[in-house]
C-alpha positions in Angstrom: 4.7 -29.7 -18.9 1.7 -28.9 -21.1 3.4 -28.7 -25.1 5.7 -31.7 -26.1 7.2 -31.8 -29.4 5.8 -34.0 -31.9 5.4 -38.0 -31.6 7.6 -40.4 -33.0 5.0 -41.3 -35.4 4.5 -37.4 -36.2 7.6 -37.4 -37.4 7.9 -40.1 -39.5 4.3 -39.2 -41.3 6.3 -35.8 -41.7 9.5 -37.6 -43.5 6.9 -39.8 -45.9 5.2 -35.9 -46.8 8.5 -34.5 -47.1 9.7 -37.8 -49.6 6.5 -37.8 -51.6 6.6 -33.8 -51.8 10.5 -34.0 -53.8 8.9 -36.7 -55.8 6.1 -34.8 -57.2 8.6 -31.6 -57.7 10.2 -33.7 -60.1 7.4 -34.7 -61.9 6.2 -31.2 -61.6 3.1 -32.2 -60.2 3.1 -28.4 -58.9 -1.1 -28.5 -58.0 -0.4 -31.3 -55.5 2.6 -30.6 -54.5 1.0 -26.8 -53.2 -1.5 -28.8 -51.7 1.0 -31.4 -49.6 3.0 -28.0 -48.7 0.0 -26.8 -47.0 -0.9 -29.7 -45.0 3.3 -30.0 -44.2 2.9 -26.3 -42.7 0.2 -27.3 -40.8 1.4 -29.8 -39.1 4.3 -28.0 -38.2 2.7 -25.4 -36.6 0.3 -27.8 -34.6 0.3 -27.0 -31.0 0.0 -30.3 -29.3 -0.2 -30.4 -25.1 1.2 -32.9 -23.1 -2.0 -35.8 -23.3 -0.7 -36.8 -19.6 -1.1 -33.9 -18.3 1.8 -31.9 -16.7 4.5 -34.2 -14.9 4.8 -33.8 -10.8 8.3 -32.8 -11.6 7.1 -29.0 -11.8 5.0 -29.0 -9.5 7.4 -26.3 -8.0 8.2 -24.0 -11.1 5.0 -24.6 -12.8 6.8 -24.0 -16.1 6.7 -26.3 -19.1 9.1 -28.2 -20.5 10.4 -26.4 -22.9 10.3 -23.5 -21.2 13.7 -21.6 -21.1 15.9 -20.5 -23.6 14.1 -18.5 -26.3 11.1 -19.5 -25.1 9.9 -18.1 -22.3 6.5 -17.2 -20.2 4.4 -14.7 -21.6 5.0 -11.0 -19.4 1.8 -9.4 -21.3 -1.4 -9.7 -19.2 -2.8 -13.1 -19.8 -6.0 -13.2 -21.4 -7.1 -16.1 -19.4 -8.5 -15.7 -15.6 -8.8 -17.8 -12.7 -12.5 -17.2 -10.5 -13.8 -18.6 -7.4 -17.4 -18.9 -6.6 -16.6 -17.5 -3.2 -14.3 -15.1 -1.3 -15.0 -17.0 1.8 -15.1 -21.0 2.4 -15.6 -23.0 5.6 -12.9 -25.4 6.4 -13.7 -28.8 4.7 -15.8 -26.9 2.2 -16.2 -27.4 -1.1 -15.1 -24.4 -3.5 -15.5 -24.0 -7.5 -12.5 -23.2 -9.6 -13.1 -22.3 -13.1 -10.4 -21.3 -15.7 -11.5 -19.5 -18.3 -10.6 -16.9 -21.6 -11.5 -13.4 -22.2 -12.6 -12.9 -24.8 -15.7 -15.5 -24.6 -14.1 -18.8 -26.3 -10.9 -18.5 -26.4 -9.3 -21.5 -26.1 -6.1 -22.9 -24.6 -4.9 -26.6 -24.4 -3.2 -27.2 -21.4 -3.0 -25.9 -17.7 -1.9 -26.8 -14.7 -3.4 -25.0 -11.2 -2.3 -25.1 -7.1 -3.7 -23.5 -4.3 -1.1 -22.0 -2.0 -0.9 -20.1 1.2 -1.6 -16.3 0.5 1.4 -16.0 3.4 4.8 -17.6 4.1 5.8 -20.9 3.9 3.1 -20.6 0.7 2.8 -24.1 1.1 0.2 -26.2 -1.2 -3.1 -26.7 0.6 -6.7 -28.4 -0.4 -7.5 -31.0 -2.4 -8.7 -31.2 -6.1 -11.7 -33.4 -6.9 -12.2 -35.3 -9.8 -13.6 -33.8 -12.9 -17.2 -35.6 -14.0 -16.2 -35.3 -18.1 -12.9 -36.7 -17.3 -10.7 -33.1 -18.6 -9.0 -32.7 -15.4 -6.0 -35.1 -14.0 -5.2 -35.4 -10.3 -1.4 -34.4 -9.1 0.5 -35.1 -6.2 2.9 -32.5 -4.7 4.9 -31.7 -2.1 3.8 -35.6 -1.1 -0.1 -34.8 -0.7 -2.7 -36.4 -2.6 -4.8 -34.4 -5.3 -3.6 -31.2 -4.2 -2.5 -29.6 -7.6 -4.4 -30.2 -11.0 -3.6 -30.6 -14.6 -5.2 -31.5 -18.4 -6.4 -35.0 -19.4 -6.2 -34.4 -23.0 -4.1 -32.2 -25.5 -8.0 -30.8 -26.5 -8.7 -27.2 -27.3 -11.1 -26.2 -24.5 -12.6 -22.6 -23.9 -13.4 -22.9 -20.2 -12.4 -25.6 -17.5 -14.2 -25.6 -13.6 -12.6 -27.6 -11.0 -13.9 -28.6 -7.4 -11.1 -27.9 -4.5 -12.2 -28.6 -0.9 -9.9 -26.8 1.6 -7.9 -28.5 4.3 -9.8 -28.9 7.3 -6.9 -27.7 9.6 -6.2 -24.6 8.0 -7.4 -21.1 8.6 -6.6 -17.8 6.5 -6.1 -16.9 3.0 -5.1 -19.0 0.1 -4.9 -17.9 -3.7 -5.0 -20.3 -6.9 -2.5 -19.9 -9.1 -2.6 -21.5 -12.6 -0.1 -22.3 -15.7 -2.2 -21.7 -19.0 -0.8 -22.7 -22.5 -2.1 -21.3 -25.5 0.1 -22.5 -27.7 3.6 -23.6 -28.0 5.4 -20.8 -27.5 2.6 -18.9 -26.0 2.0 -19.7 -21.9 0.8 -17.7 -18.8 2.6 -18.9 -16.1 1.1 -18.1 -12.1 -1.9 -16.6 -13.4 -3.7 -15.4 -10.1 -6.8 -15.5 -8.6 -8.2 -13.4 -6.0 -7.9 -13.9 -2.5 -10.1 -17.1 -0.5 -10.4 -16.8 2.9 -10.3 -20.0 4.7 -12.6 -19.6 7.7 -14.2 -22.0 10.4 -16.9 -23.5 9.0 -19.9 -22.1 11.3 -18.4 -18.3 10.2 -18.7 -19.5 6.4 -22.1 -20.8 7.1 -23.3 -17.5 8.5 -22.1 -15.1 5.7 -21.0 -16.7 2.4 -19.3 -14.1 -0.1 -19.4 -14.8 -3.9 -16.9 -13.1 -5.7 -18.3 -12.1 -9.4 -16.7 -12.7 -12.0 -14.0 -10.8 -13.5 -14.6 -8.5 -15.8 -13.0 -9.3 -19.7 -12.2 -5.8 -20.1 -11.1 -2.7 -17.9 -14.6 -2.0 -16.2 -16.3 -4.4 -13.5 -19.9 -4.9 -14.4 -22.1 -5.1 -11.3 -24.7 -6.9 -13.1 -23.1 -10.0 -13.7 -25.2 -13.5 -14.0 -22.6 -15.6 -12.8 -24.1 -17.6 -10.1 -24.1 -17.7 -7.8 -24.4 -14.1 -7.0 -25.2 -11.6 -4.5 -25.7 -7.5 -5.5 -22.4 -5.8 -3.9 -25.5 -3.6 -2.0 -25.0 -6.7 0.3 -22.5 -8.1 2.4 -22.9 -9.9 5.9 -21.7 -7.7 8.8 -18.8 -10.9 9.7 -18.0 -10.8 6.2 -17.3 -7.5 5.7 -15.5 -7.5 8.6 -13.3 -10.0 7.3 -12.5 -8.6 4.3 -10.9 -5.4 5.9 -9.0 -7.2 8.3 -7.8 -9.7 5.2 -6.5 -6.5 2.9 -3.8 -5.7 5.6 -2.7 -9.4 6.2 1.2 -10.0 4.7 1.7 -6.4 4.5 5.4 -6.4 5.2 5.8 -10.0 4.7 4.2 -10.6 1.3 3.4 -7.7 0.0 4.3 -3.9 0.2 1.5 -1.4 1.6 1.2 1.6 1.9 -1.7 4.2 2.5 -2.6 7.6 4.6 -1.9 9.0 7.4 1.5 7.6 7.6 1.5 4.8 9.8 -2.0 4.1 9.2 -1.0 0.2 8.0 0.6 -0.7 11.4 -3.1 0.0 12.9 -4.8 -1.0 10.2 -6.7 2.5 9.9 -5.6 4.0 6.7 -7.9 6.6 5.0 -7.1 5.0 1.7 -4.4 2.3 1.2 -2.8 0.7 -1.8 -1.4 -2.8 -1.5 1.6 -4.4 -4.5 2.0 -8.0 -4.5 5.0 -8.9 -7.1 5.1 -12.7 -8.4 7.6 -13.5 -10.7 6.5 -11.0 -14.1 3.2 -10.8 -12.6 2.5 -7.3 -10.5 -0.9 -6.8 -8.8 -2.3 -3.5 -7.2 -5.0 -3.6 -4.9 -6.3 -0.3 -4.1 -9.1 0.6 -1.0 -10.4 4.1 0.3 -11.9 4.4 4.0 -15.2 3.8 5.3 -17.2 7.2 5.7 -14.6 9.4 3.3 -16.7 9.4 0.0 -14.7 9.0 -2.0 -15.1 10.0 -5.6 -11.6 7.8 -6.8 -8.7 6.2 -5.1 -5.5 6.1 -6.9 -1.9 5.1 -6.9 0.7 6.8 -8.8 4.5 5.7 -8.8 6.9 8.7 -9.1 10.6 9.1 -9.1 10.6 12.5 -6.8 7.5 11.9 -4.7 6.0 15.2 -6.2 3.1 15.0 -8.2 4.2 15.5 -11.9 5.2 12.9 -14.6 3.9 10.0 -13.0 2.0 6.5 -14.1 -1.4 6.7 -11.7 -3.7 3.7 -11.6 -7.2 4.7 -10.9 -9.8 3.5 -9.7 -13.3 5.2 -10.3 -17.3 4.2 -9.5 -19.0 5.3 -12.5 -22.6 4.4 -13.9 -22.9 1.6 -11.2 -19.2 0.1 -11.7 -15.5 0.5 -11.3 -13.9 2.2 -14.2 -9.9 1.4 -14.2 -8.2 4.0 -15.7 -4.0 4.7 -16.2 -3.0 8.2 -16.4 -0.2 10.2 -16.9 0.3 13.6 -14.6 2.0 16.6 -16.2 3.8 19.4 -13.5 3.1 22.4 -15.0 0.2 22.7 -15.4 -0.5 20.1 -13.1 -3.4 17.5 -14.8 -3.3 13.9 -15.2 -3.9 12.2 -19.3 -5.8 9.6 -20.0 -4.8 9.9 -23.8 -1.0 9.4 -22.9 -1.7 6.1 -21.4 -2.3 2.8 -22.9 -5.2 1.6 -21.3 -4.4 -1.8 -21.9 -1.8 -2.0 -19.9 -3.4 -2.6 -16.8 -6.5 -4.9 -16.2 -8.9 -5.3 -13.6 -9.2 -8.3 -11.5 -11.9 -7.8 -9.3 -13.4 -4.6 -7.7 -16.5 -3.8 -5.3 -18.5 -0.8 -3.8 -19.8 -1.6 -0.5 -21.4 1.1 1.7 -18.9 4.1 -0.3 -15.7 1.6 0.4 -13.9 1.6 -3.0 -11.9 -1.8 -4.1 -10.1 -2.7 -6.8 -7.5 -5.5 -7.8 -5.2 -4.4 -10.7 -2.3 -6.6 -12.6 -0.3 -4.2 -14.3 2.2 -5.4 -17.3 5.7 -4.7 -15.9 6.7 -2.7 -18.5 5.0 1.1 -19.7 6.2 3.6 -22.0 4.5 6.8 -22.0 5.5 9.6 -24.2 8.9 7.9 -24.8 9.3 7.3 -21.0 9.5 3.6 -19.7 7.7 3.0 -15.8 10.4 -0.2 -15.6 9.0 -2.2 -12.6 11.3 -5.0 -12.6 14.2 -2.9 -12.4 13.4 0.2 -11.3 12.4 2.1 -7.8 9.4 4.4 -7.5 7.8 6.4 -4.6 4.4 4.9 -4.4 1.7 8.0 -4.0 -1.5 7.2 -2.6 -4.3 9.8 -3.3 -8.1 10.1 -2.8 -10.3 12.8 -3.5 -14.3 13.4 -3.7 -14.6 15.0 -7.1 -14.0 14.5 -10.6 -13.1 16.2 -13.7 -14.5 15.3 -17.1 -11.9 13.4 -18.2 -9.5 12.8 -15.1 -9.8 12.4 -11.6 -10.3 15.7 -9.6 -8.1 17.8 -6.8 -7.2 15.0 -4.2 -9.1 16.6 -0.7 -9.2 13.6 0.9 -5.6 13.2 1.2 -2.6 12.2 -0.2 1.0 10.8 0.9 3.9 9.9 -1.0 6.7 6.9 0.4 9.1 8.3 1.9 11.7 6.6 -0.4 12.0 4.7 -3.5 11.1 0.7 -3.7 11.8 -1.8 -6.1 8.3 -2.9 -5.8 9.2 -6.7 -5.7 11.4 -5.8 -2.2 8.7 -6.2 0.6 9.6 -3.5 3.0 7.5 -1.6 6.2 6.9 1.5 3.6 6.9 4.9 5.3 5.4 8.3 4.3 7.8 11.0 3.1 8.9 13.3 5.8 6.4 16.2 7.2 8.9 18.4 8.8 8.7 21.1 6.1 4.8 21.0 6.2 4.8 21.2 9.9 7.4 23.7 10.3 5.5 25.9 7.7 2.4 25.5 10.1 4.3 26.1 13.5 5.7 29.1 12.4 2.5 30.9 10.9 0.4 30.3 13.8 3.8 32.1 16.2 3.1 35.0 13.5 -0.3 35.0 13.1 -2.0 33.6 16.7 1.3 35.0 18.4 3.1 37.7 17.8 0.6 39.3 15.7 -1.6 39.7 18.1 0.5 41.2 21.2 2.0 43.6 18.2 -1.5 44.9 17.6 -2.4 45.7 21.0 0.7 47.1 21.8 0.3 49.5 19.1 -3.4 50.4 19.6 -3.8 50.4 23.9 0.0 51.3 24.8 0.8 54.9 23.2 0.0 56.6 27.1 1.1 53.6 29.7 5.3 53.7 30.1 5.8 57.1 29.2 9.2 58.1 29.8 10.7 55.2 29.5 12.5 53.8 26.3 15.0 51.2 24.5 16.9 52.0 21.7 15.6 55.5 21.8 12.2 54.2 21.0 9.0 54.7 23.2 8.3 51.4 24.9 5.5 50.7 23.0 7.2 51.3 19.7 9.7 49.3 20.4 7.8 46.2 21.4 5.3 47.2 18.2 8.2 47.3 15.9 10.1 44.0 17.3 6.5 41.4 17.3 5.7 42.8 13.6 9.2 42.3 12.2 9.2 38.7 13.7 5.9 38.0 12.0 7.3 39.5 9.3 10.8 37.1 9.7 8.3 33.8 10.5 6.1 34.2 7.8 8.3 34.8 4.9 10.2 31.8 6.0 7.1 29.6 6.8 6.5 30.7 2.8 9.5 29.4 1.7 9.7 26.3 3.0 5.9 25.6 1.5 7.7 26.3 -1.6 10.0 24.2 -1.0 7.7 21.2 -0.5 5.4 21.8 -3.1 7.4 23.5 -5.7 4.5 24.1 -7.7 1.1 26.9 -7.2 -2.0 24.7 -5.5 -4.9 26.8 -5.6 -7.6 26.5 -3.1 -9.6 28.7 0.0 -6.5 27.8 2.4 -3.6 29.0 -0.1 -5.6 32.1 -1.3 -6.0 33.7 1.4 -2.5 32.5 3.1 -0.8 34.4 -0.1 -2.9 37.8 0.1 -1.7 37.2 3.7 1.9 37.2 2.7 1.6 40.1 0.4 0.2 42.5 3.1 2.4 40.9 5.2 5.2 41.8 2.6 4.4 45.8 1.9 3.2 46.9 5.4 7.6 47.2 6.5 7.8 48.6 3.4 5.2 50.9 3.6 6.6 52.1 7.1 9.8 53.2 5.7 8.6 56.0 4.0 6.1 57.0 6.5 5.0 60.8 6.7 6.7 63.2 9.4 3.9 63.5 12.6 3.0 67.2 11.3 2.3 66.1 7.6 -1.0 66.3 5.8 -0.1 62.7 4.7 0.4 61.4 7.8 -3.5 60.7 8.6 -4.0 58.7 5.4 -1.0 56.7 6.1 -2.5 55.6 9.8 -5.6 54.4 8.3 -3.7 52.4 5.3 -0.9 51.2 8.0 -4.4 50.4 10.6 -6.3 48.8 7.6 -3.3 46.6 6.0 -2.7 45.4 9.8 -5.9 44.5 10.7 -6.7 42.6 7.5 -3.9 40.3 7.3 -4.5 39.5 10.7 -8.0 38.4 9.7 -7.0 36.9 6.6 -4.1 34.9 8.3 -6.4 33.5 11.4 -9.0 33.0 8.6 -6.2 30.8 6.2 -5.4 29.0 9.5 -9.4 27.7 10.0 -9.1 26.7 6.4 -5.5 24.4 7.3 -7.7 22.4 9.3 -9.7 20.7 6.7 -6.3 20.3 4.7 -5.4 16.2 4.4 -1.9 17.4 4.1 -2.1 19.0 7.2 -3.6 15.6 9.6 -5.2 18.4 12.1 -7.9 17.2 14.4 -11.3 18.7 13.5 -11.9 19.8 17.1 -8.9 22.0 16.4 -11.3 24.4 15.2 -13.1 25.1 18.6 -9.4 26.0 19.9 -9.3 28.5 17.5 -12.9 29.4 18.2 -11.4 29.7 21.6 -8.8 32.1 20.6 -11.3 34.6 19.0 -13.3 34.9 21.3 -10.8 35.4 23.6 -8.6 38.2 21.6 -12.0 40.1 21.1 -12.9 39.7 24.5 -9.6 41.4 25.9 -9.9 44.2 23.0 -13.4 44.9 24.7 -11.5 45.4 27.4 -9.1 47.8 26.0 -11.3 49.7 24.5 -13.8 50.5 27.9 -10.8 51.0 29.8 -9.3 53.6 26.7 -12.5 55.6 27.1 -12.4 55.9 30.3 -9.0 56.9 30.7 -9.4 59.2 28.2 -12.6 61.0 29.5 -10.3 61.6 33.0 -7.8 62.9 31.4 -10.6 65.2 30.2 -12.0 66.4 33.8 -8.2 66.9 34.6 -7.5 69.6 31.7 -10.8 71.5 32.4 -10.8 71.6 36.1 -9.4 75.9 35.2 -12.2 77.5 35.7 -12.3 79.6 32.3 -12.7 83.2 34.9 -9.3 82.6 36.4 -7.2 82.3 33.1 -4.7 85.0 34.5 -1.0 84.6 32.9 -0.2 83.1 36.3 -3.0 80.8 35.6 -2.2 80.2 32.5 1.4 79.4 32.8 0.1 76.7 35.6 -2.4 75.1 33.0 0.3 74.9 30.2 2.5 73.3 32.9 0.0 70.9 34.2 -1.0 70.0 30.4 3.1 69.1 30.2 2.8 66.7 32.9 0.2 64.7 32.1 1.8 64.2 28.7 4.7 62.6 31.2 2.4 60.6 32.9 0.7 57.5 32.1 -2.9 57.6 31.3 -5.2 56.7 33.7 -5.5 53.0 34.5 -2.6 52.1 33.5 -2.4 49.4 36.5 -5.3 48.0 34.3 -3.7 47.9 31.5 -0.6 46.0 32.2 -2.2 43.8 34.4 -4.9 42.5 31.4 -1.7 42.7 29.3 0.0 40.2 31.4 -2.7 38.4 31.5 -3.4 38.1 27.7 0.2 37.2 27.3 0.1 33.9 29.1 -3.1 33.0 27.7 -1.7 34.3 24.4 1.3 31.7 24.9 -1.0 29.0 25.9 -2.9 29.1 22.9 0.1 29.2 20.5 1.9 25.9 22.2 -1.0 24.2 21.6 -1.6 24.6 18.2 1.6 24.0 17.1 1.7 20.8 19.5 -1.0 19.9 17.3 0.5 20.8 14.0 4.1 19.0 14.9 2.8 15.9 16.1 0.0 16.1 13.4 -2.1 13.2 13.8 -2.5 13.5 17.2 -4.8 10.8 17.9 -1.9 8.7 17.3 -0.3 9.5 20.4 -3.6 8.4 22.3 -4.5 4.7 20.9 
């Protein structure tokens, strides 16, 4: 299309060289015949573009001539860039097209450039005007007029702008794509730009959106001079609407996306959300994080085991009033993610923006990476993509990811578009469901079992057991059973320590948790001098991982993993107030019992303790110890009564926990 091979009157200039060459070899002319050499290498190596321009033959491959065989495209990032003036154009509008090198002047000869529906059929739209110097040529494709462009002449040229005016029956997105030769074996082929939006004409007219330019390195400079231009401070209320709606359209049919909470693309509503768009060799990540999150980075990581550990990230950062692209790779143990490991020249970015905390970026990353003697194969190989956001950094790498992250549930050849889901939650929601039966549950009724129950069913027992020991002894070892399981499948998930408020105290949880059974066994006999200190240490251990476990639970909430509603913390308010409220209770209705049972044992008068009356007072001391303590009613009544609400409370939370985010069953 763009390089031929030489001319028939090349050649033939060539044969004379070659002929006059052997002649002065022979008569050793050796000064001149050095000289001749030269000018025969140069030639050779002349790169000389098409001076038509490309042929409307590939209008549909874009590929040149000789392309195929042992030469083929270029599947390094291409130096050269295709910009638009705008993001946004009115039907019937004029936009500017401009093709251009990175670094500053560097040249190419030929090119050829379309503009094509962003979505399926990706048909050829607009119309290419005519250049005023007379370096662009007019094509006709798909039988339209002037709707692809070419070169004019075979000339070396750094930079080449183009006028396109959009179809006036066409609304949505369109993106230019251009075939840039450098030399002759040296060619970019569907070189992309970003995204136009093809609008009715009175919307364009009410909030034009220039794209800068992109950047010729891996940071996006907000202070560009390309005009025109308008300070990413400020975009138009339409047009910003716009350009969220526009990241989501062809997910699933042109692209793969994929962000958090899980099945936040369907409603357009993700927290952050990555976007891959595969053409050919050429792979493009667009990365976003939600309005109102503020977000310190948004990243992307592609992982074989959906774990966080050996994985290629792309990040995206705002730094000193621009977005920093970075490529890291994360190490498990310890977990941290390198800068150093990565080439940072294997990713470029496109385009990026900061409006109102929203972080974008556009990223083409070269198909192939080796890091550390690993190859990240994209053609060929399938990856969990692993969105992640957080609201700090470190000094060299992005900080602990608090606003959330999710990986795919499964692994995509990322040039498959697919509906790509999150990675199953059961373990995580299981792990919550069964703390908050320990914890909020059974917890709970085991504590005031053991601390308001010791007087009320005397008499009666199971298993040989006072009633009250028996129920203490059954709640505790099933909070015991739940929470050493609810650990384990934690583990399970994670498989690595993650250190912060929620998993510190949830672990000195499990530990007193662990050692008060323990500690039971080899309680002291009721009569020993030890037995006092054990009460308090079996009462203290209790108590405080009770209050550590409801306290770890508050701290869930604010977990991203987790997807709990933050109104979820008034329920638990709720609870609180609740369990201290019926303790109150307890504890009135314990002293009054006990200052009965009081009047009852000192109703002798202390002049009548005969032997008779004396045998009567040892008797009557013998049945109240067989009787239940006074208000007993009371207590089991407010015990029944504790115990629904007691259930009430814990089949909510763990409705919320299991069908974690439950807004989603409400829009």
């Amino acid at each position: 299309m763009m390089v031929s091979t030489l001319t028939l009157t090349d050649r033939c200039l060539k044969m004379s060289l070659s002929t006059l060459a052997l002649e002065l070899l022979v008569r050793k002319r050796c000064w001149l015949l050095v000289a001749l050499a030269a000018l025969l290498n140069c030639g050779c190596h002349s790169v000389w573009a098409l001076p038509q321009g490309a042929p409307e033959t590939v209008c549909d491959t874009m590929l040149p001539f000789h392309a195929g065989g042992s030469v083929l495209p270029e599947n390094s990032v291409s130096p050269f860039s295709v910009e638009t003036s705008s993001s946004v154009v009115g039907q019937g509008q004029t936009l500017r097209i401009d093709v251009t090198g990175a670094p500053a002047g560097l040249s190419f000869g030929g090119f050829m450039i379309q503009a094509r529906n962003r979505n399926p059929p990706y048909q050829i739209v607009g119309q290419f005007s005519p250049s005023r110097d007379g370096t662009v040529k007019l094509m006709n494709c798909e039988n339209s007029v002037n709707n692809s462009a070419t070169h004019s002449n075979a000339g070396p040229k750094p930079q080449v702008s183009l006028d396109w005016q959009s179809p006036v029956d066409f609304l949505g997105q369109v993106v230019f794509n251009a075939t840039v030769a450098q030399s002759y074996n040296q060619f970019w082929v569907g070189i992309p730009s970003n995204p136009v939006q093809v609008v009715r004409r009175d919307v364009s007219a009410a909030a034009p959106l220039p794209t800068p330019s992109a950047p010729n390195n891996n940071n996006f400079n907000y202070a560009s001079t390309r005009s025109p231009y308008v300070p990413p401070s400020y975009v138009a209320p339409s047009a910003v609407a716009a350009s969220e709606d526009s990241f989501y359209d062809g997910c699933g049919q042109s692209k793969n996306c994929f962000g958090f909470p899980n099945g936040c693309v369907a409603t357009k509503s993700c927290t952050s959300v990555s976007a891959v768009t595969v053409r050919g060799d050429i792979y493009e990540f667009e990365l976003r994080s939600g309005k109102g999150t503020n977000a310190a980075y948004v990243a992307l990581g592609l992982s074989d085991d959906a774990k966080m550990g050996e994985d290629l990230t792309t990040e995206c950062v705002p730094e000193n009033g621009r977005i920093n692209l970075y490529s890291s790779y994360t190490s498990a143990s310890p977990y941290s993610a390198v800068r150093a490991n990565v080439p940072q020249n294997s990713a470029r970015l496109l385009n990026a923006s900061l409006v109102d905390g929203v972080i974008y970026c556009k990223v083409q990353r070269e198909p192939l990476t080796v890091v550390q003697g690993r190859s990240f194969d994209l053609r060929n190989g399938a990856y969990h993509m692993l969105v992640a956001s957080g609201s700090s950094l470190k000094e060299n790498s992005v900080g602990y990811h608090d606003i959330g992250r999710l990986p795919s549930g499964s692994p995509i050849n990322l040039a498959v578009v697919q509906d790509v889901g999150g990675s199953s939650q059961l373990l995580v929601r299981l792990h919550g469901a069964f703390m908050i039966a320990a914890w909020i549950g059974t917890t709970s009724l085991g504590i005031i079992f053991a601390r308001y129950f010791k007087q009320t069913w005397v008499g009666s027992q199971t298993c040989g057991k006072d009633q009250w020991f028996a129920w203490h002894r059954m709640l505790m070892v099933t909070t015991w059973t739940l929470t050493v399981v609810a650990y384990i499948l934690i583990w399970v998930e994670l498989k690595r320590a993650v250190w912060h408020a929620h998993s510190i105290t949830g672990m000195i949880t499990v530990l007193l948790c662990f050692i008060q059974p323990i500690g039971a066994l080899f309680r002291p006999g009721p009569n020993d001098k030890m037995r006092p200190y054990f009460n308090w240490g079996h009462w203290l251990g209790g108590n405080l991982a009770h209050i550590l476990a409801i306290v770890a639970i508050f701290f869930s909430v604010k977990l991203p993993k987790a997807e709990l509603p933050e109104w979820m913390d008034w329920i638990l308010v709720g609870f609180v107030v609740f369990h201290v409220l019926v303790h109150l209770i307890f504890s009135i209705s314990g002293i009054a019992s006990d200052r009965q049972q009081s009047q009852r044992i000192n109703t002798f008068q202390m002049g009548d303790m005969t032997h008779h009356h004396q045998h009567a007072m040892r008797n009557g001391m013998s049945m109240e110890r067989k009787m239940d303590a006074p208000y007993a009613g009371l207590r089991k009544g407010l015990l029944g009564v504790y115990s629904v609400v007691l259930i009430l409370f814990v089949v909510v939370l763990i409705l919320l926990v299991v069908l974690a985010p439950i807004e989603k069953l409400f829009e």
